[in-house]
C-alpha positions as CSV (number, residue, x, y, z in Angstrom):
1,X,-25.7,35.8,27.0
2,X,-28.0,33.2,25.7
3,X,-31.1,33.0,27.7
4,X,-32.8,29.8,27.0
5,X,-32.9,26.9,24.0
6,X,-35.1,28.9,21.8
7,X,-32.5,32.1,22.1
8,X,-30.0,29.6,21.1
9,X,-31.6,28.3,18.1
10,X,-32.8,32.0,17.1
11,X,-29.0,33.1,17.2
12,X,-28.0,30.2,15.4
13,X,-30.4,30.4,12.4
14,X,-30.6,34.5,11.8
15,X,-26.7,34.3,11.8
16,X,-26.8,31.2,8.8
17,X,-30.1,31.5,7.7
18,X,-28.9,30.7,4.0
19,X,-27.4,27.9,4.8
20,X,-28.8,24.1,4.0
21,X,-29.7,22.6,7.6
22,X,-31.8,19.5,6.2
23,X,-30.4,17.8,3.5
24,X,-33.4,16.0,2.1
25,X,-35.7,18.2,2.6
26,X,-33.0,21.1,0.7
27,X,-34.6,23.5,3.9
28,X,-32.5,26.0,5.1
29,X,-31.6,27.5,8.7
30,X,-34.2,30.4,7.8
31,X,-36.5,27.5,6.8
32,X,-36.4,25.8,10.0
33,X,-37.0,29.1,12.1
34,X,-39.9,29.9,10.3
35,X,-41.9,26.2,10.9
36,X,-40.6,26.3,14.7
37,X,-42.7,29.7,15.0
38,X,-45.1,28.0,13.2
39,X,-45.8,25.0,15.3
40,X,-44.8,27.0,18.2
41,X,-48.0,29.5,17.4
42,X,-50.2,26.4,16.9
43,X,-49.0,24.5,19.8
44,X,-49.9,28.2,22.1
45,X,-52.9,28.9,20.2
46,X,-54.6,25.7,19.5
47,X,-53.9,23.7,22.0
48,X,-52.9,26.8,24.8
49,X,-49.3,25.3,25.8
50,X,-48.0,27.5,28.6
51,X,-44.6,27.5,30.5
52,X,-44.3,24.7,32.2
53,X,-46.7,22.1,30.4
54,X,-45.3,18.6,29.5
55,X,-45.9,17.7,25.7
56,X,-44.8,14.5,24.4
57,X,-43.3,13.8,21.4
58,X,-43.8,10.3,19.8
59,X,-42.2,10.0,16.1
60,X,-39.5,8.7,14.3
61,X,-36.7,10.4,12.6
62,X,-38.6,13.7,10.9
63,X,-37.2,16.8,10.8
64,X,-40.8,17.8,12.3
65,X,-39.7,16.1,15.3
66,X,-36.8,18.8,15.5
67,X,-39.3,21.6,14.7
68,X,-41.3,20.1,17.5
69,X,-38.9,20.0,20.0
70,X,-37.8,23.2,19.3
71,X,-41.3,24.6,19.1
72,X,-42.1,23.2,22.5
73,X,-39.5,24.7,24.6
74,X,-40.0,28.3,23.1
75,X,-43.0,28.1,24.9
76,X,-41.3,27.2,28.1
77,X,-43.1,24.0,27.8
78,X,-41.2,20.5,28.9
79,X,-40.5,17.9,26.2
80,X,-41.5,14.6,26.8
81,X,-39.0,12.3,24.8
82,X,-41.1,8.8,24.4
83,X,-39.1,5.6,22.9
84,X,-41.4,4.7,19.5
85,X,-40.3,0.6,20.8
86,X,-42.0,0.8,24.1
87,X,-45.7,-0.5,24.5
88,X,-49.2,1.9,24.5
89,X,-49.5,0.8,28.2
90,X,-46.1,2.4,28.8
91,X,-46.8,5.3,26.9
92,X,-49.6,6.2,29.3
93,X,-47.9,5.1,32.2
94,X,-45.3,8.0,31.1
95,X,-47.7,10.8,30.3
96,X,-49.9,10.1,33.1
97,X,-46.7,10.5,35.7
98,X,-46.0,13.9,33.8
99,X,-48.8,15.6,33.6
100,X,-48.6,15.4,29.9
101,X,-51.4,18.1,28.1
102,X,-50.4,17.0,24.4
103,X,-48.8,14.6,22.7
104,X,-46.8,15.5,18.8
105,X,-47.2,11.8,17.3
106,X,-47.3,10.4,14.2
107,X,-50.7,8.6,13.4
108,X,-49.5,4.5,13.2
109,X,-48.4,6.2,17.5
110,X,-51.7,7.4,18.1
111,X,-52.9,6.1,22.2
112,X,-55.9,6.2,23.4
113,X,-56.9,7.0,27.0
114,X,-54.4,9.8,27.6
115,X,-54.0,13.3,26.6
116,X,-55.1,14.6,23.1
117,X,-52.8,13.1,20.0
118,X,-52.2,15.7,16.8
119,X,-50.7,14.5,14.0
120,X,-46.7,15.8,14.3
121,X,-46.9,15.4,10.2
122,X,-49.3,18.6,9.8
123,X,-48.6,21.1,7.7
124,X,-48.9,24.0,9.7
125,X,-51.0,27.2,7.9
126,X,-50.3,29.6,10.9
127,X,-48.3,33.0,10.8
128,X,-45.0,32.9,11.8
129,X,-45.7,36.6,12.5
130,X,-47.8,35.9,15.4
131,X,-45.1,33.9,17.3
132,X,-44.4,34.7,20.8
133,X,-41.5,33.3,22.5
134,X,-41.8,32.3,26.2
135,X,-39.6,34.2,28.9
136,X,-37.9,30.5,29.5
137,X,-35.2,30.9,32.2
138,X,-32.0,28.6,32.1
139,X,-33.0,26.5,35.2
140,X,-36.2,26.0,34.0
141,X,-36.6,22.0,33.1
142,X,-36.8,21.6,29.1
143,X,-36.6,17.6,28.7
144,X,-38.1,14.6,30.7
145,X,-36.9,11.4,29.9
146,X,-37.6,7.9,31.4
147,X,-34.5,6.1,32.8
148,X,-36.2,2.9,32.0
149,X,-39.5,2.0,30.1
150,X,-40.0,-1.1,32.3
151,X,-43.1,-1.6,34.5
152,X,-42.5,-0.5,38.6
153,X,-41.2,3.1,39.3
154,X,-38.7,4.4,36.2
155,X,-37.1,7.5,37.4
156,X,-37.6,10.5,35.4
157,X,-34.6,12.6,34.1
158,X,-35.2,16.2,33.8
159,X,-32.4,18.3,31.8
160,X,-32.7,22.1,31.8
161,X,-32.1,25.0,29.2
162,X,-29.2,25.3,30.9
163,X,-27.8,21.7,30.6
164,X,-28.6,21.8,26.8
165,X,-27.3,25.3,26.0
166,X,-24.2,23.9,28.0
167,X,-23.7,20.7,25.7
168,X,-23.8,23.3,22.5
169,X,-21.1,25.5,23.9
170,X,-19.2,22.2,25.1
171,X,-19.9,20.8,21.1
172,X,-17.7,24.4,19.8
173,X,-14.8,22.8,21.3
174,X,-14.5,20.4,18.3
175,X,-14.7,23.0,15.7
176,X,-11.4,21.8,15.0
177,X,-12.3,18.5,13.8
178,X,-16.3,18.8,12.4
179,X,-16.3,22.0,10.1
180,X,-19.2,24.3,9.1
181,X,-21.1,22.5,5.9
182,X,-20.1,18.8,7.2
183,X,-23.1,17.0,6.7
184,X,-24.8,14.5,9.8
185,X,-25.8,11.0,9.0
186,X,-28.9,11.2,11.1
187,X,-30.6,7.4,11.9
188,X,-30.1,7.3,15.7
189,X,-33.3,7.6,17.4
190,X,-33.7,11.7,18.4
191,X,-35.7,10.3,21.4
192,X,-32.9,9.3,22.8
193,X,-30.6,11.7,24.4
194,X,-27.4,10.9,21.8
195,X,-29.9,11.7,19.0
196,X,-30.5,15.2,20.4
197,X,-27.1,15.6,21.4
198,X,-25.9,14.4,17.7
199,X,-28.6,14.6,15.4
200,X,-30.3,17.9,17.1
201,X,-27.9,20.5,19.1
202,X,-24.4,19.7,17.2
203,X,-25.3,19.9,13.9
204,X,-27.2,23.4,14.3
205,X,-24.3,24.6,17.1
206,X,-21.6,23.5,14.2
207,X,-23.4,25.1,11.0
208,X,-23.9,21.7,10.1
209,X,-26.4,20.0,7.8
210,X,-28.6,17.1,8.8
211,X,-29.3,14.4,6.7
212,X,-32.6,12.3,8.5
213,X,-33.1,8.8,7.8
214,X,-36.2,7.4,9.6
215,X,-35.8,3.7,8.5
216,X,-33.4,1.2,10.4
217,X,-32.3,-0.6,7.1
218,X,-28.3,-0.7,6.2
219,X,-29.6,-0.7,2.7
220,X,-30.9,2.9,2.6
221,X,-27.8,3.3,5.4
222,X,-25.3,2.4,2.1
223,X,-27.8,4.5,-0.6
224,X,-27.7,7.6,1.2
225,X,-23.6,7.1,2.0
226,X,-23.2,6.7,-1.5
227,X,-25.4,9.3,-3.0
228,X,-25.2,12.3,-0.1
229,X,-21.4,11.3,1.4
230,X,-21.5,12.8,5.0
231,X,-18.9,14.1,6.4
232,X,-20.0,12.7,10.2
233,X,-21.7,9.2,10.6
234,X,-22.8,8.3,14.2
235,X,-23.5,4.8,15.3
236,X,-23.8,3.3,18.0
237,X,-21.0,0.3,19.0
238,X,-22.6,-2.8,17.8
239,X,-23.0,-0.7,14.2
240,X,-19.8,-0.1,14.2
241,X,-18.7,-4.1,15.3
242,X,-20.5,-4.8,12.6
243,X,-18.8,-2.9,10.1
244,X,-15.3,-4.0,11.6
245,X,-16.2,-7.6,11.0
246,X,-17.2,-6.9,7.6
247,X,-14.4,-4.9,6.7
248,X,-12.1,-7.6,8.4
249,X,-13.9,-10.8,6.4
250,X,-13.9,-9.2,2.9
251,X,-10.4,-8.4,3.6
252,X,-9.2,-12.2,4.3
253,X,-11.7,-13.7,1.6
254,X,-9.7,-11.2,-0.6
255,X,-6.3,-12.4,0.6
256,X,-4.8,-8.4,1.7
257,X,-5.4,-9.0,5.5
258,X,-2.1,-9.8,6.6
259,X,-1.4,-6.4,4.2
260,X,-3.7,-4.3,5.7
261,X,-2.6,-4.9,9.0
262,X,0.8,-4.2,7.6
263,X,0.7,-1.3,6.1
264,X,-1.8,0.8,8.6
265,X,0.7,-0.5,11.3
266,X,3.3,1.4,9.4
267,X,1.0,4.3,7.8
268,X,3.2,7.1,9.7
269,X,6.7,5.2,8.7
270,X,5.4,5.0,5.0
271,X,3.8,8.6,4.4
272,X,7.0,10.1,6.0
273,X,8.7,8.5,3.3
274,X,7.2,9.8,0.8
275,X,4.6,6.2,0.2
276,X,1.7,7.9,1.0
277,X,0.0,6.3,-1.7
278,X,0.2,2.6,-0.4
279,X,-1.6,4.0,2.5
280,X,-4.0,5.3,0.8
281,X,-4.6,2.3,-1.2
282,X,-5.3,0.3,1.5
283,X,-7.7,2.6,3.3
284,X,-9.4,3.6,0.4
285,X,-12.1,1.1,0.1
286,X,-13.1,1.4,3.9
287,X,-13.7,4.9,3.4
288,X,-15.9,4.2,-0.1
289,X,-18.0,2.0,2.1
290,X,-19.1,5.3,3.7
291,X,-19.2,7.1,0.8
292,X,-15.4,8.3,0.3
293,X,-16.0,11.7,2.5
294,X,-16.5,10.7,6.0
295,X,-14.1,12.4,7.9
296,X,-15.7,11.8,11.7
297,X,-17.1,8.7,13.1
298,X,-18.9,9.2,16.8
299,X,-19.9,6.1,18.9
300,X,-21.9,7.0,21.8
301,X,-24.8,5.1,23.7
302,X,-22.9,1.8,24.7
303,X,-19.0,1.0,25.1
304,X,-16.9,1.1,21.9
305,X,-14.6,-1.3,22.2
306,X,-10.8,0.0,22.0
307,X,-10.3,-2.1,19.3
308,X,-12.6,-1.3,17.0
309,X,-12.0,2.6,18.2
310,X,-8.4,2.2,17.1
311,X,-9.1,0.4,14.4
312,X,-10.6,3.4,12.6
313,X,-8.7,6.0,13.5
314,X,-5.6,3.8,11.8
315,X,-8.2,3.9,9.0
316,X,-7.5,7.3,8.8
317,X,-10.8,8.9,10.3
318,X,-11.0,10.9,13.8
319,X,-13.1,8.5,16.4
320,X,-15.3,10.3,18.7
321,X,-15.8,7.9,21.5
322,X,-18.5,9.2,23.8
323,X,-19.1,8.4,27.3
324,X,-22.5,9.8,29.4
325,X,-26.0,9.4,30.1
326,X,-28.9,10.9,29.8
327,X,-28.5,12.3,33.2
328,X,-25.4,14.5,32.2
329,X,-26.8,15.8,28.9
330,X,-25.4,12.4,26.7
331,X,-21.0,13.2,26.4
332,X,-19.8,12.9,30.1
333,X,-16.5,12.0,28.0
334,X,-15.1,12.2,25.0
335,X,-12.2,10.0,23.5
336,X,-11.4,11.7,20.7
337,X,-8.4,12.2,18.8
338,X,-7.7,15.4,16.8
339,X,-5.0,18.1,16.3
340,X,-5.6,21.4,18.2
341,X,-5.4,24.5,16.1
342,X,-2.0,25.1,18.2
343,X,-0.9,21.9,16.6
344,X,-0.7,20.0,20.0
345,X,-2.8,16.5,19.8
346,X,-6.6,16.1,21.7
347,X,-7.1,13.0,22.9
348,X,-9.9,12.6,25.9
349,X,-11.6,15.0,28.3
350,X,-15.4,15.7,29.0
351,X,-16.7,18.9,27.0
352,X,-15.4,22.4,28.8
353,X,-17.2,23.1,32.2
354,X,-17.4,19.6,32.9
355,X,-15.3,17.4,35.0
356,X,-14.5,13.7,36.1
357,X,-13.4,11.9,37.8
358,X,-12.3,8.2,38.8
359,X,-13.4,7.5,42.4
360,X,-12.1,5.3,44.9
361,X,-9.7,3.5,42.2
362,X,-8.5,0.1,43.0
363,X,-4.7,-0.8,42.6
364,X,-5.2,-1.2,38.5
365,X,-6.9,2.1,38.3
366,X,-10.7,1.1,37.9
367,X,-13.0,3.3,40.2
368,X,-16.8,4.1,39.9
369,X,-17.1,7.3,37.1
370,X,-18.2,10.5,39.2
371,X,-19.1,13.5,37.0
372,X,-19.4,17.3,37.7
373,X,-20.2,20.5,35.7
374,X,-22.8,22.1,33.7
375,X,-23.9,18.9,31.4
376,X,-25.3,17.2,34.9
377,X,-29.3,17.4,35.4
378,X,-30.4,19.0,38.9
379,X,-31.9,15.6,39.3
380,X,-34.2,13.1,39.0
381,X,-37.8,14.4,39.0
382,X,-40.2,14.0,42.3
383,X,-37.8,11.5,43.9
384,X,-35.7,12.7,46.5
385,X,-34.5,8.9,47.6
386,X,-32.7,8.8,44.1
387,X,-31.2,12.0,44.3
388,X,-29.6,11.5,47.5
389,X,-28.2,8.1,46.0
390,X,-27.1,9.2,42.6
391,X,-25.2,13.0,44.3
392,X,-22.7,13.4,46.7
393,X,-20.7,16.6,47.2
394,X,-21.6,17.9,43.9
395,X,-20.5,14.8,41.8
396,X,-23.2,12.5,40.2
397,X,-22.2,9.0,40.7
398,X,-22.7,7.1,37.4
399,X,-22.7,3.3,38.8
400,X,-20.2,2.6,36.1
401,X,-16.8,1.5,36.7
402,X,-13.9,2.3,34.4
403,X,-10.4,4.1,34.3
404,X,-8.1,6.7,33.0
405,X,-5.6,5.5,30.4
406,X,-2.0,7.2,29.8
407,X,-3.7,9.6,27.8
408,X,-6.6,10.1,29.9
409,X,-9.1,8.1,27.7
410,X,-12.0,6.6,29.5
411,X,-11.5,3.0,29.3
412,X,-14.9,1.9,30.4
413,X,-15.0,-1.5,32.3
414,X,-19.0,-1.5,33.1
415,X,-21.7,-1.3,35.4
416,X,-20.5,-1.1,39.0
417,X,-23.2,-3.7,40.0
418,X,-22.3,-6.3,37.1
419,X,-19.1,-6.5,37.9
420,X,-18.3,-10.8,38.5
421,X,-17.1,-11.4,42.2
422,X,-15.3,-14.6,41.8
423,X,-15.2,-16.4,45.3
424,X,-11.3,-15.8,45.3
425,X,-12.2,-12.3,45.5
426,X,-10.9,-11.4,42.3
427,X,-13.3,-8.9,40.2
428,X,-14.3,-9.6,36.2
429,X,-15.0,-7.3,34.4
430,X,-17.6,-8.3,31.5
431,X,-17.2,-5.4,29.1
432,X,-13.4,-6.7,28.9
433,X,-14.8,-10.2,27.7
434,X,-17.5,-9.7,25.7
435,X,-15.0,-7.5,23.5
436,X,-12.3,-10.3,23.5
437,X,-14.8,-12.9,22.2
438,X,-16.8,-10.6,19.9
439,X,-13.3,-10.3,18.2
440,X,-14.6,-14.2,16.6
441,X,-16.2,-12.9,13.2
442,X,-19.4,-16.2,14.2
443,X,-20.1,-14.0,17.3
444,X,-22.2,-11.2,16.3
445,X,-23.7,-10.2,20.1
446,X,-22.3,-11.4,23.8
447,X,-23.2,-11.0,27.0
448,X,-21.6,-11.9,30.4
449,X,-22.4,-11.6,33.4
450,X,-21.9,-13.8,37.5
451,X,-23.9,-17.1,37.2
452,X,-23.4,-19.8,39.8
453,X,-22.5,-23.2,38.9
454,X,-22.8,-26.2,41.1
455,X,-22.3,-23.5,43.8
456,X,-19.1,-22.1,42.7
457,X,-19.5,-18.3,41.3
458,X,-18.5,-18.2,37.3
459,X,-18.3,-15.8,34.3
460,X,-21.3,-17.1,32.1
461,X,-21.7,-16.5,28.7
462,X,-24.3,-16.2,26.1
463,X,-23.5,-15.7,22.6
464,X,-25.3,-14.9,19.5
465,X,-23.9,-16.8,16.8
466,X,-23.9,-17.1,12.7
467,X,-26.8,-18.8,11.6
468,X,-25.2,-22.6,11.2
469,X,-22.7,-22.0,13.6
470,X,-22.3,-25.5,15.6
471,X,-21.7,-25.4,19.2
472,X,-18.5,-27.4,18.9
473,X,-17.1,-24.0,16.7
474,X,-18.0,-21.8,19.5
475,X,-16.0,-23.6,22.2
476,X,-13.3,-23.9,20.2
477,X,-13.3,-20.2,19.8
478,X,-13.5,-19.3,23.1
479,X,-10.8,-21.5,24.2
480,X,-8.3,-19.9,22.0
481,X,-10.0,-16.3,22.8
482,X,-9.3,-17.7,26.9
483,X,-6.0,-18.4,25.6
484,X,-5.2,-14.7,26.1
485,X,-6.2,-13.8,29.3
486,X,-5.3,-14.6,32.7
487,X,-7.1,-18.3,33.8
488,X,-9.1,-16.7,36.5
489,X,-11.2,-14.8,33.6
490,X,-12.0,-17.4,31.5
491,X,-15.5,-18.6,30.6
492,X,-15.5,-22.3,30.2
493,X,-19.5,-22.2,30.8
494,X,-21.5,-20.5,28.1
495,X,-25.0,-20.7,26.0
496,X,-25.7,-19.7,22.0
497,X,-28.5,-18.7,20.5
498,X,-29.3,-17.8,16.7
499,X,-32.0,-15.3,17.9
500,X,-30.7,-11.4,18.4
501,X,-30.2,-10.9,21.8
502,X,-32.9,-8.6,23.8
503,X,-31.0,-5.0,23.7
504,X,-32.5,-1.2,24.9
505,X,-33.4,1.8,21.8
506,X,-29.1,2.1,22.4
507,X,-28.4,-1.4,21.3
508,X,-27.3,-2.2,24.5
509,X,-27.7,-5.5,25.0
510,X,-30.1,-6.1,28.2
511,X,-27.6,-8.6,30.7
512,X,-31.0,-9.3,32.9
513,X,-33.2,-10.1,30.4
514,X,-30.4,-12.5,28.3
515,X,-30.2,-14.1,32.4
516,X,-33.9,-14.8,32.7
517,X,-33.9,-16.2,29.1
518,X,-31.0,-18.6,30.0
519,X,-33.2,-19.9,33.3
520,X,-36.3,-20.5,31.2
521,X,-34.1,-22.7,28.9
522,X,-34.3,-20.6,26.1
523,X,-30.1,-21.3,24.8
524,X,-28.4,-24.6,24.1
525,X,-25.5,-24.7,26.7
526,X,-21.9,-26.2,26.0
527,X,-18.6,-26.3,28.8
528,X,-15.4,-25.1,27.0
C-alpha cells in the first residue's frame, strides 16, 4: 500500500523512469526523481524543513514548481499553494496565518516582511544520494490552500496525503480513455487545485507527459498545438466558449454552418453507412485547430455549459466535464463520455470511493450538491464554525445547487445563495441564463444575478460585449435569446461593458464584484 505522496511518486517514476515526463524540457520520469531528491535535500539541509512545516510556493507554470511540490511533502512538510494574481499584502496575510518557514518563489514574487524567499529557479548542486524521505502518514495534511484571497477571514483548505493519493487511484479509472504516452497541454495555473489535479497527479498517475506553458497567450497556446499536438488539452469553460464561438463564426463567414450542423447531427447515420469520410471532413479542421491529435478535452474550474460540452464530443473528442472544489481534491464529478473496456458506455459519476448526492431536490430535480468519500478534506483548518457548517453526517455540503440528468450527468445550476427569488416565488437560475445569452457570438462574458428594480426583485444582467457593439444590438439579442424561455426568466433589465469582466485565477467571473461595479455606475444600462 502506498504510504504517502512521495511513495506515490517514487512508485510511479522507478516503474517508467525511461519514459519522457516533461516535454520541453525532454526530462524523463528518472529525471524528475532525481531533482525532487535534490530540492528535497536542500529544502532539509539548508533551510531544515521538518514534518509538519508550511512552505509556500509562489511561481508560475515550471516544471520546478512540480519538483517543489513534490520535494516538500517528502519531507512531511505542508505546501502552501499561493495565487501569483493576488497582492504582496495578501501573500503575507497567507503565510503569516500558516506559520509559513519558507517560501519557493520566483524572483519578479519575491515579499518582503515574511519568511525567507529562495529562488524556486536554482539549480540545485546537492546529492541526490543524501536524500531522506520523511515517515509522512496518509492523514497527515500535505496542501493548504486559501478559499478566498480577499481581505477579512479566508478559510483555509487543508487536503491530506490521503486525499491526493485518492484522486490518483480515482484518475486510473479513465485509463480507458487517456492512454500511457498521451501528452498534457499544461497552462492552467498548478496553484490552483485543477492544475495539480490535471497538470500534476494525472499525468504522472497515467504515464503521461507534460507539456508546461507558463505564458497566458493563445498565440504560444496555437504554436505549441501545432508543433507538440497533445493528446489532452484542459481549459477551463470560458476557453473553451471561446473556441466554440470561433469555430461557429468562421464556419458561417465560410458558408458550411448549416452543413456542419447537418452532418455532425447525422455522424452515426453516415459512418454506419459507410460515409465516414463526410464526417470526417467536417470535423477535420476543428481538430487541426488543436493540432490534429487531441483526443481528450477536460473543463474543470467553472460550469461548462451543456452546449458547448455536447458540441465537442459531436466533434468527435471525449469531453471531461469536471465538477469539485478544492475542498474535495478538484473532480467531485465527472461528466465524461467514453466506452468501458467491456464495451458498455461511461457517462458521469465522481472518481471510485467517492459519492454524491443531490439533497433535498425540488419537484424538477435541483438540490444542493452533497459529496462523500476519500477526495473530501477533513476540513477547514483552525475553524471549527466552518466545519460544522460545510459537514453533516459525513457529507460536505458544496453550497451549489444542480441535478442528475437521465444519464446521471451533473447539470450544475449554481451557487445555492445566487439563486434569483422572484417575488412570485419562482427560483432563477443564473448559470441557465448566462449560457442562453453567451450563445450570441457579441457576448463574450455574462453575469446574472437578483437586482431590485423600482422595488420589484429582477434577473439583472451585465454583459461584456464586442468592442463596437451598440446597446440597441444587445437588446435585440436578448429579446430573441428570452424568446426561448419561459416569461418569468427573462432579463429585460441589463448593463454592457467593453471592459473584461472581474473573474477569480478559474475564470470565474466574480457576480459580487460585477454588482458593486454596476452601483458605482461603472456600465451603460438599456431595458429590453
Amino acid at each position: 500500500m502506498v504510504k504517502n505522496i512521495y511513495d506515490m511518486l517514487h512508485q510511479v517514476c522507478s516503474q517508467n523512469k525511461d519514459r519522457i515526463f516533461f516535454v520541453r524540457q525532454n526530462e524523463t520520469y528518472a529525471d524528475l526523481l532525481r531533482r525532487v531528491k535534490q530540492r528535497a535535500v536542500l529544502l532539509a539541509k539548508k533551510f531544515g524543513i521538518r514534518r509538519g512545516d508550511t512552505v509556500a510556493i509562489l511561481s508560475g507554470n515550471t516544471p520546478d514548481f512540480i519538483r517543489s511540490y513534490f520535494a516538500i511533502v517528502s519531507q512531511g512538510a505542508r505546501v502552501l499553494m499561493l495565487d501569483t494574481g493576488l497582492a504582496k499584502s495578501e501573500h503575507l496575510n497567507m503565510m503569516r496565518r500558516t506559520k509559513c518557514k519558507l517560501a519557493l518563489a520566483q524572483r519578479n514574487y519575491f515579499i518582503s516582511g515574511g519568511p525567507k524567499m529562495y529562488d524556486i529557479e536554482s539549480v540545485d548542486d546537492t546529492d541526490a544520494r543524501e536524500f531522506s524521505a520523511a515517515d509522512a502518514t496518509r492523514d497527515d495534511i500535505a496542501m493548504l490552500s486559501f478559499t478566498s484571497g480577499s481581505t477579512g477571514n479566508p478559510k483555509v483548505v487543508g487536503l491530506t496525503h490521503d486525499n491526493i493519493i485518492s484522486l490518483g487511484d480515482g484518475a486510473l479509472f479513465y485509463q480507458p480513455v487517456i492512454h500511457p504516452g498521451y501528452t498534457f497541454y499544461g497552462f492552467l495555473p498548478l496553484y490552483h487545485i485543477y492544475g495539480v489535479v490535471i497538470n500534476i497527479i494525472a499525468p504522472l498517475v497515467l504515464r503521461g507527459k507534460l507539456l508546461l506553458q507558463p505564458v497566458l497567450n493563445p498565440r504560444e497556446f496555437m504554436q505549441d498545438f501545432k508543433k507538440y499536438r497533445p493528446e489532452v488539452i484542459p481549459a477551463v469553460p470560458r476557453i473553451w466558449e471561446t473556441f466554440y464561438k470561433k469555430i461557429i463564426e468562421t464556419a458561417k463567414e465560410k458558408h458550411v454552418y448549416t452543413l456542419m450542423r447537418v452532418v455532425i447531427s447525422m455522424r452515426h447515420v453516415l459512418r454506419a453507412v459507410g460515409l465516414g469520410a463526410i464526417v470526417n471532413r467536417v470535423t477535420k479542421p476543428v481538430h487541426d485547430l488543436f493540432g490534429g491529435n487531441t483526443k481528450v478535452l477536460v473543463s474543470a474550474g467553472a460550469t461548462l455549459k451543456p452546449t458547448i460540452r455536447k458540441f465537442f464530443e459531436r466533434m468527435g473528442f471525449a469531453v471531461g466535464d469536471c465538477y469539485g472544489l478544492t475542498e474535495t481534491t478538484g473532480p467531485a464529478n465527472f461528466n465524461f463520455a467514453f466506452r468501458m473496456p467491456d464495451g458498455s458506455m461511461h457517462y458521469a459519476g465522481p472518481l471510485p470511493g467517492n459519492e454524491i448526492e443531490i439533497h433535498n431536490p425540488d419537484k424538477h430535480g435541483i438540490g444542493e450538491i452533497w459529496v462523500r468519500g476519500k477526495l473530501v478534506m477533513p476540513g477547514y483548518i483552525g475553524n471549527k464554525d466552518a466545519n460544522n457548517a460545510a459537514f453533516e453526517d459525513g457529507w460536505f455540503k458544496t453550497g451549489d445547487l444542480g441535478k442528475l440528468d437521465r444519464r446521471g450527468r451533473l447539470v450544475v445550476k449554481g451557487r445555492k445563495k445566487q439563486v434569483i427569488v422572484l417575488d412570485s416565488g419562482k427560483n432563477v437560475y443564473p448559470d441557465e441564463l448566462e449560457d442562453l445569452y453567451l450563445q450570441n457570438k457579441d457576448i463574450l462574458a455574462a453575469a446574472v444575478f437578483e437586482y431590485v428594480i423600482k422595488g420589484k426583485t429582477v434577473p439583472f444582467a451585465v454583459f461584456q460585449v464586442t468592442p463596437g457593439t451598440p446597446i440597441s444590438r444587445v437588446a435585440t439579442m436578448v429579446k430573441a435569446s428570452n424568446l426561448k424561455i419561459a416569461p418569468y426568466k427573462w432579463v429585460r433589465h441589463f448593463a454592457i461593458t467593453e471592459d473584461e469582466l472581474p473573474q477569480t485565477s478559474a475564470k470565474k467571473v466574480k457576480h459580487f464584484a460585477v454588482k458593486e461595479l454596476l452601483d458605482s455606475g461603472s456600465f451603460t444600462r438599456a431595458v429590453a
